[in-house]
C-alpha positions in Angstrom: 12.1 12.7 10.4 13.1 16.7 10.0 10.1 18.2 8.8 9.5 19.4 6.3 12.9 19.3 4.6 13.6 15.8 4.5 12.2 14.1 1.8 9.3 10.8 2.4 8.6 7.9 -0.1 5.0 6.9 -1.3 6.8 3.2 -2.5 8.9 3.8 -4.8 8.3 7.5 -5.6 10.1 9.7 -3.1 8.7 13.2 -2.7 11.3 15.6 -2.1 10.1 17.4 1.0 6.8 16.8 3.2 4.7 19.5 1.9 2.2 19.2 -0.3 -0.3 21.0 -2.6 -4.1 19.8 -1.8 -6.6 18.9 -4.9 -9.0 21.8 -5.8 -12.2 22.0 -7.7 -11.5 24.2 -10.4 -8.2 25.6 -8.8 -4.7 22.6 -9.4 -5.3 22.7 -13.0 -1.9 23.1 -15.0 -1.3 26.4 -14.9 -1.8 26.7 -11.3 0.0 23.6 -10.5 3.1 25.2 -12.6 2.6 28.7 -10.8 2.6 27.0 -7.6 6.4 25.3 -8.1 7.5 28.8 -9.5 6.6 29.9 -6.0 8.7 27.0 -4.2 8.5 25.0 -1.4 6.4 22.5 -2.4 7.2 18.9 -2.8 3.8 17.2 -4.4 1.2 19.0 -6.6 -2.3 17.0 -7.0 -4.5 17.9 -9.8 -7.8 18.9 -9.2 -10.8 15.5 -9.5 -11.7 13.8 -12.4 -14.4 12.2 -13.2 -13.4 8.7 -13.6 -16.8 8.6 -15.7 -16.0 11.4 -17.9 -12.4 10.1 -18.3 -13.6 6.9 -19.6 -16.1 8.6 -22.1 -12.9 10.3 -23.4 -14.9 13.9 -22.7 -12.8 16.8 -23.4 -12.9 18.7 -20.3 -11.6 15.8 -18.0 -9.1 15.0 -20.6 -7.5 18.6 -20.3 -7.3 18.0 -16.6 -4.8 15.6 -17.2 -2.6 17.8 -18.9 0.8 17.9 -17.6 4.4 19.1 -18.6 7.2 18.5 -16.4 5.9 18.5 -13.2 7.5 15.7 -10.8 6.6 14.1 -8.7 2.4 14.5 -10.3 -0.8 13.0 -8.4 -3.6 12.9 -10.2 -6.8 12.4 -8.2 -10.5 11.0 -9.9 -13.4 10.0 -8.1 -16.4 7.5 -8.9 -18.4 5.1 -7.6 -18.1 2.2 -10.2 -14.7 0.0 -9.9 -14.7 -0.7 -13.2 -14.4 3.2 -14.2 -12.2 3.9 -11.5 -9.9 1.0 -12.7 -9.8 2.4 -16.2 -9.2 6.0 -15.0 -6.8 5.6 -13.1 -4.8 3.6 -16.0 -5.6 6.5 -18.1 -3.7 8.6 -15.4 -0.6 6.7 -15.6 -0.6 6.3 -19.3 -0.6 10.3 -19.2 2.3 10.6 -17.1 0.4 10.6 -13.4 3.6 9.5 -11.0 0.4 8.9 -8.3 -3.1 8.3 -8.8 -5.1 9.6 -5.9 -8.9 8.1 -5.0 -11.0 10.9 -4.1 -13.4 9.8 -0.7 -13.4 13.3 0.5 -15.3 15.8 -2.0 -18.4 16.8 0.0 -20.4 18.4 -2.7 -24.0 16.9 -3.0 -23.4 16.7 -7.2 -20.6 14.4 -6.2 -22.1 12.1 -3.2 -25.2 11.4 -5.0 -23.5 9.4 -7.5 -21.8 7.3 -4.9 -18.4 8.9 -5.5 -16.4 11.3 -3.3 -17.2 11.0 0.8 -20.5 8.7 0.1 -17.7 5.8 -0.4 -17.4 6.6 3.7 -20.7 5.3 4.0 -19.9 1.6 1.9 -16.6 0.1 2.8 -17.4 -2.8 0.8 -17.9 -0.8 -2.3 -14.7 1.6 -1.2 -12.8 -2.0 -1.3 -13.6 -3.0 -4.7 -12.3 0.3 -5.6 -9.3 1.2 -4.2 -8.9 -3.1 -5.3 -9.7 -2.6 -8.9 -7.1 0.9 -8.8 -4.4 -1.1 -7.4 -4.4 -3.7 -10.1 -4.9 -1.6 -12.6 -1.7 0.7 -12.4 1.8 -0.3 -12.0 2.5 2.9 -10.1 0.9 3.8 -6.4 -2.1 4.4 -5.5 -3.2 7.0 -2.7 -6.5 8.0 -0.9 -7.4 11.5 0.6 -10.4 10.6 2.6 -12.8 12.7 5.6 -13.1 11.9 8.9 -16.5 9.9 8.2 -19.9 10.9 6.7 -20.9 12.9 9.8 -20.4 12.6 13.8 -21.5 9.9 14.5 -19.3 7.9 12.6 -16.6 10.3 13.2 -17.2 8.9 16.8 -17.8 5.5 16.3 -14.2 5.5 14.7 -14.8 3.6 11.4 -12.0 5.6 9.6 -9.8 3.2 11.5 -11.7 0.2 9.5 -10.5 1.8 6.2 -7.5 2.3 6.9 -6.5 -1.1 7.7 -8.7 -1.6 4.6 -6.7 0.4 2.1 -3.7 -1.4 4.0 -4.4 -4.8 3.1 -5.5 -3.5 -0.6 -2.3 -2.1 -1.2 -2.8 2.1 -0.8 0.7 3.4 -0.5 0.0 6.9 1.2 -3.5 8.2 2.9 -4.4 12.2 3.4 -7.2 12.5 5.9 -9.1 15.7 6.1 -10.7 15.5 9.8 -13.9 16.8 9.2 -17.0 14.9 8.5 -18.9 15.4 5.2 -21.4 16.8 7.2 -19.3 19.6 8.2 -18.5 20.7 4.7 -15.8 23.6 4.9 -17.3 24.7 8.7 -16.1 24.2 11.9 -12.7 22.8 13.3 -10.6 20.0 12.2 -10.2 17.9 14.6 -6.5 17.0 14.3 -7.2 14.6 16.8 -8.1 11.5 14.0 -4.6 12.8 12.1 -3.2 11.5 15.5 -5.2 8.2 16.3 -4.4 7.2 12.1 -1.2 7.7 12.5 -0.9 6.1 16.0 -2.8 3.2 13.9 0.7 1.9 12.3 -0.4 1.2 9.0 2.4 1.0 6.5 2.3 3.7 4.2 2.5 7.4 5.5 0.0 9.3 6.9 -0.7 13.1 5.5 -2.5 15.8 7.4 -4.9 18.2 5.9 -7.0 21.2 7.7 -7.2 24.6 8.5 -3.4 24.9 7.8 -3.3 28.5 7.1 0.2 29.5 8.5 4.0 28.2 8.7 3.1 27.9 12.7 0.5 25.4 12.2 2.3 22.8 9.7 4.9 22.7 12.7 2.2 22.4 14.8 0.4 19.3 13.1 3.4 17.7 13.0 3.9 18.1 16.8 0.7 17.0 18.0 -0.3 14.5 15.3 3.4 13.0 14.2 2.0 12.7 10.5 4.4 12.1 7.5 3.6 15.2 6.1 1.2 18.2 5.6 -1.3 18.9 3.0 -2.2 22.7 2.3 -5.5 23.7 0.1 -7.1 27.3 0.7 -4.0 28.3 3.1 -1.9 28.4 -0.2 -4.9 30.3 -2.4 -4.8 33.2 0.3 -0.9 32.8 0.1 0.7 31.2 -2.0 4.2 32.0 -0.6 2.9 29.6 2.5 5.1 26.6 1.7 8.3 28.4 1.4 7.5 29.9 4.6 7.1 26.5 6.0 10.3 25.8 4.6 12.1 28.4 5.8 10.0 30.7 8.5 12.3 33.8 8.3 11.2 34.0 4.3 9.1 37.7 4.4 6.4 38.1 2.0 6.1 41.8 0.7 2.7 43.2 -0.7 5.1 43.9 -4.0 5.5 40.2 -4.1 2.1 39.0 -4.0 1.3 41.5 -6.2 3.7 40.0 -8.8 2.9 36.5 -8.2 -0.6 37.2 -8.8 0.5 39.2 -12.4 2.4 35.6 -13.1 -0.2 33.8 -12.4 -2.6 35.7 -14.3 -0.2 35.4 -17.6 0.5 31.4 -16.5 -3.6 31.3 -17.6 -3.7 33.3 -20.0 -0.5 31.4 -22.0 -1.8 28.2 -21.0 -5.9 28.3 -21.6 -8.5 29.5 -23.6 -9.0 33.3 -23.5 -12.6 32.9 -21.9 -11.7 30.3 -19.6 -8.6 32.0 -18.3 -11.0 35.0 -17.3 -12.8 32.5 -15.4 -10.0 31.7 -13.8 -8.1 35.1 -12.9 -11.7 36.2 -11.5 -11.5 33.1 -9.1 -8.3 33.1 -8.1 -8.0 37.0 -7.9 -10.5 37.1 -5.2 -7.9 34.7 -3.0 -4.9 36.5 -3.5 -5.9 39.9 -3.1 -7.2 39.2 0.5 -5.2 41.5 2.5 -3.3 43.3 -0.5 -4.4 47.3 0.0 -6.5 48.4 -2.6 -7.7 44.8 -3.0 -11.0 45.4 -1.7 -11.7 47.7 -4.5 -10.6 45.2 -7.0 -12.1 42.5 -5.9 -15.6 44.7 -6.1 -15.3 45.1 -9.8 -14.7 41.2 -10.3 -17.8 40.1 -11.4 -18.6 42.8 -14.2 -14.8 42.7 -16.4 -14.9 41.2 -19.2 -11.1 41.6 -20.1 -8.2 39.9 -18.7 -5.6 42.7 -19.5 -7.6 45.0 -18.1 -7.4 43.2 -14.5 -3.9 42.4 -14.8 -3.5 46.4 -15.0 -5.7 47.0 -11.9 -3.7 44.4 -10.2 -0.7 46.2 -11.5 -2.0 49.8 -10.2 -2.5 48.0 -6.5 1.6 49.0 -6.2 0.6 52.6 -5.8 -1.7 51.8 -2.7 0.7 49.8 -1.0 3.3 51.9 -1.5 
Protein backbone atom coordinates (compact mmCIF):
# COMPACT_ATOMS: atom_id res chain seq x y z
CA UNK A 1 0.00 0.00 0.00
CA UNK A 2 1.46 3.82 -0.84
CA UNK A 3 -0.73 5.92 1.05
CA UNK A 4 -2.65 7.86 0.18
CA UNK A 5 -2.14 7.71 -3.58
CA UNK A 6 -2.88 4.32 -4.41
CA UNK A 7 -6.30 3.69 -4.84
CA UNK A 8 -8.36 0.68 -2.34
CA UNK A 9 -11.51 -1.36 -3.30
CA UNK A 10 -14.74 -1.59 -1.07
CA UNK A 11 -15.73 -4.98 -3.37
CA UNK A 12 -16.20 -4.08 -6.43
CA UNK A 13 -16.11 -0.21 -6.19
CA UNK A 14 -12.50 1.00 -6.14
CA UNK A 15 -11.99 4.38 -4.61
CA UNK A 16 -9.41 6.27 -6.21
CA UNK A 17 -7.06 7.27 -3.36
CA UNK A 18 -7.36 6.47 0.51
CA UNK A 19 -8.81 9.74 1.69
CA UNK A 20 -11.95 10.24 2.53
CA UNK A 21 -14.59 12.89 3.34
CA UNK A 22 -16.49 12.02 6.88
CA UNK A 23 -20.51 12.27 7.15
CA UNK A 24 -21.72 15.58 8.79
CA UNK A 25 -24.89 16.72 10.28
CA UNK A 26 -25.93 19.43 8.35
CA UNK A 27 -22.52 19.95 6.57
CA UNK A 28 -21.87 16.81 3.24
CA UNK A 29 -25.01 17.94 1.71
CA UNK A 30 -24.61 18.48 -2.21
CA UNK A 31 -23.23 21.55 -2.44
CA UNK A 32 -20.57 20.86 -0.05
CA UNK A 33 -19.87 17.55 -1.24
CA UNK A 34 -19.36 19.19 -4.84
CA UNK A 35 -17.17 22.14 -3.27
CA UNK A 36 -15.19 19.70 -1.51
CA UNK A 37 -13.97 17.76 -5.08
CA UNK A 38 -13.45 21.31 -6.56
CA UNK A 39 -10.91 21.51 -3.80
CA UNK A 40 -9.13 17.99 -4.67
CA UNK A 41 -7.69 15.40 -3.01
CA UNK A 42 -10.29 13.47 -1.99
CA UNK A 43 -11.24 10.07 -3.08
CA UNK A 44 -14.86 9.28 -1.26
CA UNK A 45 -17.48 11.88 -0.28
CA UNK A 46 -20.33 10.53 2.23
CA UNK A 47 -23.46 12.42 2.57
CA UNK A 48 -24.53 13.62 5.74
CA UNK A 49 -27.42 10.85 7.77
CA UNK A 50 -30.66 10.08 6.80
CA UNK A 51 -33.22 9.04 8.55
CA UNK A 52 -34.01 5.73 7.24
CA UNK A 53 -37.60 6.66 8.89
CA UNK A 54 -38.01 9.72 7.15
CA UNK A 55 -36.77 8.19 3.86
CA UNK A 56 -39.32 5.58 4.00
CA UNK A 57 -42.16 8.27 4.73
CA UNK A 58 -40.88 9.83 1.44
CA UNK A 59 -40.44 13.32 3.69
CA UNK A 60 -39.01 16.06 1.66
CA UNK A 61 -36.13 17.03 3.63
CA UNK A 62 -34.44 13.48 3.71
CA UNK A 63 -35.27 13.07 0.08
CA UNK A 64 -33.15 16.28 -0.86
CA UNK A 65 -30.33 14.70 1.06
CA UNK A 66 -30.02 12.23 -1.47
CA UNK A 67 -29.49 14.53 -4.13
CA UNK A 68 -26.66 13.91 -6.17
CA UNK A 69 -25.09 14.81 -9.63
CA UNK A 70 -21.98 13.31 -10.80
CA UNK A 71 -20.17 12.67 -7.82
CA UNK A 72 -18.24 9.07 -7.95
CA UNK A 73 -17.57 7.11 -6.19
CA UNK A 74 -20.99 8.41 -3.60
CA UNK A 75 -21.74 6.93 -0.01
CA UNK A 76 -24.69 7.65 1.40
CA UNK A 77 -25.09 6.99 5.07
CA UNK A 78 -28.86 6.54 7.12
CA UNK A 79 -29.32 5.52 10.42
CA UNK A 80 -32.30 3.70 12.34
CA UNK A 81 -33.14 1.30 14.58
CA UNK A 82 -35.84 -0.79 12.76
CA UNK A 83 -34.32 -3.41 10.01
CA UNK A 84 -37.17 -3.17 8.10
CA UNK A 85 -36.61 0.77 7.51
CA UNK A 86 -33.11 0.46 7.18
CA UNK A 87 -33.58 -2.27 4.54
CA UNK A 88 -35.89 -0.07 2.47
CA UNK A 89 -33.54 3.01 2.91
CA UNK A 90 -30.89 1.80 1.93
CA UNK A 91 -32.57 0.48 -1.41
CA UNK A 92 -33.82 3.84 -1.83
CA UNK A 93 -30.08 4.95 -1.72
CA UNK A 94 -29.11 2.76 -4.48
CA UNK A 95 -32.13 3.44 -6.60
CA UNK A 96 -30.87 7.17 -6.34
CA UNK A 97 -27.51 6.55 -7.55
CA UNK A 98 -25.67 5.79 -3.87
CA UNK A 99 -22.31 3.74 -5.18
CA UNK A 100 -22.20 2.86 -1.13
CA UNK A 101 -24.65 2.74 1.47
CA UNK A 102 -23.13 3.52 4.89
CA UNK A 103 -25.01 2.32 8.38
CA UNK A 104 -24.63 5.03 10.78
CA UNK A 105 -23.68 3.28 14.60
CA UNK A 106 -21.63 6.37 15.51
CA UNK A 107 -23.89 9.63 15.75
CA UNK A 108 -23.83 10.46 19.52
CA UNK A 109 -26.54 12.94 19.73
CA UNK A 110 -29.27 11.98 22.44
CA UNK A 111 -32.29 12.85 19.57
CA UNK A 112 -30.59 10.09 17.72
CA UNK A 113 -29.70 7.19 20.46
CA UNK A 114 -33.07 7.39 22.05
CA UNK A 115 -34.60 5.98 19.10
CA UNK A 116 -32.29 3.11 19.07
CA UNK A 117 -30.36 4.34 15.96
CA UNK A 118 -26.87 5.85 15.64
CA UNK A 119 -24.19 4.50 18.71
CA UNK A 120 -27.26 2.88 20.90
CA UNK A 121 -26.88 -0.06 18.13
CA UNK A 122 -23.35 -0.44 20.24
CA UNK A 123 -25.24 -1.37 23.03
CA UNK A 124 -27.50 -4.40 20.98
CA UNK A 125 -25.44 -6.53 18.71
CA UNK A 126 -28.29 -8.69 18.06
CA UNK A 127 -30.41 -5.84 16.83
CA UNK A 128 -27.09 -4.26 14.93
CA UNK A 129 -27.15 -7.86 13.21
CA UNK A 130 -30.54 -7.82 11.87
CA UNK A 131 -29.57 -4.59 10.48
CA UNK A 132 -26.57 -4.46 8.79
CA UNK A 133 -28.46 -8.28 7.62
CA UNK A 134 -31.57 -6.79 6.26
CA UNK A 135 -29.04 -3.77 4.38
CA UNK A 136 -27.03 -6.39 2.78
CA UNK A 137 -29.92 -8.13 1.19
CA UNK A 138 -31.50 -5.44 0.30
CA UNK A 139 -28.96 -3.70 -2.12
CA UNK A 140 -26.94 -5.12 -4.76
CA UNK A 141 -24.19 -2.70 -4.16
CA UNK A 142 -21.90 -2.65 -0.76
CA UNK A 143 -22.68 -1.97 2.36
CA UNK A 144 -20.32 -0.08 4.92
CA UNK A 145 -20.53 0.77 8.74
CA UNK A 146 -18.84 3.89 10.51
CA UNK A 147 -19.17 2.86 14.03
CA UNK A 148 -17.53 4.35 17.82
CA UNK A 149 -15.37 2.69 19.87
CA UNK A 150 -18.31 1.44 22.16
CA UNK A 151 -21.09 3.21 24.19
CA UNK A 152 -18.66 4.36 26.89
CA UNK A 153 -15.40 2.92 28.69
CA UNK A 154 -16.23 0.34 29.84
CA UNK A 155 -17.03 -1.30 26.88
CA UNK A 156 -14.44 0.43 25.10
CA UNK A 157 -12.26 -1.77 27.57
CA UNK A 158 -14.08 -4.80 27.61
CA UNK A 159 -13.25 -4.79 23.73
CA UNK A 160 -16.78 -5.64 22.26
CA UNK A 161 -16.03 -3.65 19.02
CA UNK A 162 -13.98 -6.73 18.16
CA UNK A 163 -17.47 -8.85 18.45
CA UNK A 164 -18.94 -6.53 15.71
CA UNK A 165 -16.55 -6.62 13.65
CA UNK A 166 -16.39 -10.16 13.09
CA UNK A 167 -20.14 -9.54 13.10
CA UNK A 168 -20.40 -7.24 10.15
CA UNK A 169 -17.85 -9.80 8.64
CA UNK A 170 -19.92 -12.72 8.57
CA UNK A 171 -23.07 -10.40 7.46
CA UNK A 172 -21.26 -9.27 4.53
CA UNK A 173 -20.08 -5.32 5.45
CA UNK A 174 -17.53 -4.53 2.73
CA UNK A 175 -15.55 -1.59 4.49
CA UNK A 176 -15.81 -0.35 8.40
CA UNK A 177 -14.71 3.43 9.59
CA UNK A 178 -14.26 3.34 13.35
CA UNK A 179 -14.21 6.60 15.21
CA UNK A 180 -12.27 5.66 18.60
CA UNK A 181 -14.14 7.38 21.00
CA UNK A 182 -17.01 6.17 23.04
CA UNK A 183 -20.44 7.72 22.75
CA UNK A 184 -19.81 8.88 26.08
CA UNK A 185 -17.04 11.05 25.00
CA UNK A 186 -19.05 12.85 22.47
CA UNK A 187 -16.60 15.31 20.52
CA UNK A 188 -14.08 15.54 23.96
CA UNK A 189 -11.14 14.06 24.74
CA UNK A 190 -8.57 11.89 22.59
CA UNK A 191 -9.07 9.31 20.12
CA UNK A 192 -7.55 6.58 21.01
CA UNK A 193 -5.96 5.33 17.78
CA UNK A 194 -5.09 2.48 19.63
CA UNK A 195 -8.71 0.35 18.66
CA UNK A 196 -7.88 1.64 14.73
CA UNK A 197 -4.85 -0.62 15.41
CA UNK A 198 -6.26 -3.75 17.38
CA UNK A 199 -9.39 -3.70 14.27
CA UNK A 200 -7.14 -3.73 11.85
CA UNK A 201 -4.71 -6.23 13.48
CA UNK A 202 -8.23 -8.22 13.74
CA UNK A 203 -7.93 -9.43 9.92
CA UNK A 204 -11.37 -9.04 8.91
CA UNK A 205 -11.79 -8.94 5.22
CA UNK A 206 -12.86 -5.75 4.16
CA UNK A 207 -10.63 -2.54 4.88
CA UNK A 208 -10.47 -0.85 7.81
CA UNK A 209 -10.78 3.21 7.79
CA UNK A 210 -9.57 5.53 10.50
CA UNK A 211 -11.32 8.58 11.84
CA UNK A 212 -10.19 11.16 14.66
CA UNK A 213 -8.72 14.20 15.42
CA UNK A 214 -7.12 14.28 11.97
CA UNK A 215 -6.52 17.89 11.68
CA UNK A 216 -3.20 18.03 9.59
CA UNK A 217 -1.29 16.25 6.54
CA UNK A 218 1.20 15.02 9.49
CA UNK A 219 -1.36 13.09 11.23
CA UNK A 220 -3.08 11.03 8.22
CA UNK A 221 0.70 9.83 7.72
CA UNK A 222 0.75 9.26 11.11
CA UNK A 223 -2.43 7.05 11.51
CA UNK A 224 -1.37 5.10 8.93
CA UNK A 225 2.04 4.48 10.72
CA UNK A 226 0.88 3.47 13.95
CA UNK A 227 -2.51 1.98 13.03
CA UNK A 228 -1.74 0.33 9.39
CA UNK A 229 -5.50 1.17 8.44
CA UNK A 230 -6.71 1.17 4.74
CA UNK A 231 -7.37 4.58 4.69
CA UNK A 232 -8.16 7.90 6.58
CA UNK A 233 -11.39 9.55 7.23
CA UNK A 234 -11.38 13.47 7.76
CA UNK A 235 -14.60 15.42 9.25
CA UNK A 236 -13.93 18.88 11.13
CA UNK A 237 -10.06 18.85 10.02
CA UNK A 238 -11.47 19.51 6.39
CA UNK A 239 -14.32 22.30 7.70
CA UNK A 240 -11.31 24.34 9.38
CA UNK A 241 -9.43 23.56 5.99
CA UNK A 242 -10.68 22.38 3.37
CA UNK A 243 -7.37 22.38 1.40
CA UNK A 244 -6.37 19.45 4.04
CA UNK A 245 -6.66 16.51 1.62
CA UNK A 246 -4.60 17.87 -1.07
CA UNK A 247 -2.11 18.58 1.47
CA UNK A 248 -2.25 14.95 2.40
CA UNK A 249 -1.72 14.34 -1.02
CA UNK A 250 0.98 16.27 -1.69
CA UNK A 251 2.53 17.99 1.61
CA UNK A 252 4.64 20.72 -0.23
CA UNK A 253 0.94 22.11 -1.54
CA UNK A 254 0.90 25.82 0.44
CA UNK A 255 -2.35 27.21 1.32
CA UNK A 256 -2.45 31.15 1.09
CA UNK A 257 -5.05 33.29 3.14
CA UNK A 258 -6.13 34.57 -0.65
CA UNK A 259 -7.00 31.01 -1.24
CA UNK A 260 -9.17 30.22 1.50
CA UNK A 261 -10.59 33.34 1.04
CA UNK A 262 -11.73 32.25 -2.44
CA UNK A 263 -12.73 28.87 -1.63
CA UNK A 264 -14.94 30.11 0.90
CA UNK A 265 -16.60 32.85 -1.84
CA UNK A 266 -17.14 29.36 -4.00
CA UNK A 267 -18.52 27.76 -1.57
CA UNK A 268 -20.76 30.44 -0.56
CA UNK A 269 -22.07 30.67 -4.43
CA UNK A 270 -22.06 26.54 -4.58
CA UNK A 271 -25.19 27.15 -1.79
CA UNK A 272 -26.54 29.78 -3.07
CA UNK A 273 -26.86 28.14 -6.91
CA UNK A 274 -27.76 24.96 -5.39
CA UNK A 275 -30.44 25.73 -2.34
CA UNK A 276 -33.04 27.69 -1.28
CA UNK A 277 -32.18 31.34 -0.57
CA UNK A 278 -33.01 31.00 3.27
CA UNK A 279 -31.48 27.72 3.68
CA UNK A 280 -28.32 28.65 1.88
CA UNK A 281 -27.97 31.54 4.60
CA UNK A 282 -28.16 28.90 7.03
CA UNK A 283 -25.66 27.32 5.63
CA UNK A 284 -22.92 30.17 4.72
CA UNK A 285 -23.46 31.20 8.58
CA UNK A 286 -22.42 27.62 9.56
CA UNK A 287 -19.89 26.96 7.49
CA UNK A 288 -18.39 30.54 7.59
CA UNK A 289 -17.62 30.25 11.13
CA UNK A 290 -15.14 27.01 10.11
CA UNK A 291 -13.40 28.58 7.46
CA UNK A 292 -12.60 31.84 8.74
CA UNK A 293 -10.72 30.37 11.74
CA UNK A 294 -7.42 31.71 11.37
CA UNK A 295 -8.18 34.06 8.22
CA UNK A 296 -7.28 37.88 9.58
CA UNK A 297 -10.13 39.85 9.91
CA UNK A 298 -12.13 36.64 10.44
CA UNK A 299 -12.72 37.32 13.94
CA UNK A 300 -14.68 40.37 13.09
CA UNK A 301 -16.75 38.47 10.68
CA UNK A 302 -17.54 35.80 12.38
CA UNK A 303 -18.91 38.40 15.30
CA UNK A 304 -21.58 39.77 12.93
CA UNK A 305 -22.75 36.04 11.93
CA UNK A 306 -25.61 35.70 13.84
CA UNK A 307 -27.46 39.07 13.06
CA UNK A 308 -27.16 39.13 8.69
CA UNK A 309 -29.76 38.46 7.07
CA UNK A 310 -28.31 38.68 3.51
CA UNK A 311 -26.10 36.24 1.82
CA UNK A 312 -24.44 38.86 -0.61
CA UNK A 313 -23.76 40.93 1.91
CA UNK A 314 -21.42 38.16 3.71
CA UNK A 315 -19.88 37.09 0.58
CA UNK A 316 -18.70 40.91 0.31
CA UNK A 317 -17.31 40.89 3.95
CA UNK A 318 -15.70 37.74 3.11
CA UNK A 319 -14.44 39.42 -0.02
CA UNK A 320 -13.10 42.70 1.99
CA UNK A 321 -11.01 40.08 4.41
CA UNK A 322 -8.27 40.45 1.28
CA UNK A 323 -7.46 43.83 2.50
CA UNK A 324 -6.49 42.59 6.06
CA UNK A 325 -4.48 39.94 4.97
CA UNK A 326 -2.87 41.70 2.64
Amino acid sequence: MTFPHSPFQIRDVQVPNRLVMAPLHEITDQPFRKFIREIGGVGLVVSEMISSEALIRHAVKAEKMMAATGERPLSMQISGGRPEALAEGAALCEAAGADLVDLNMGCPASNVTKGGAGSALLRDIRLAERCVTGMVKAVKIPVTVKMRAGWDASQKDRGEFLDFLRMFEAAGVQALAIHPRTRAQQYEGHADWSIIARAVEAGTSYPIIGNGDVNAAADAYRMVAETGCAAVMIGRGALYNPFLFRQILDPEFVVTTEMRIDATLRLFQILLDLLEPREALHKIKKIGAWFTKGVPGGHGFRQNLHAASDAQALMAAIDALRHQAA
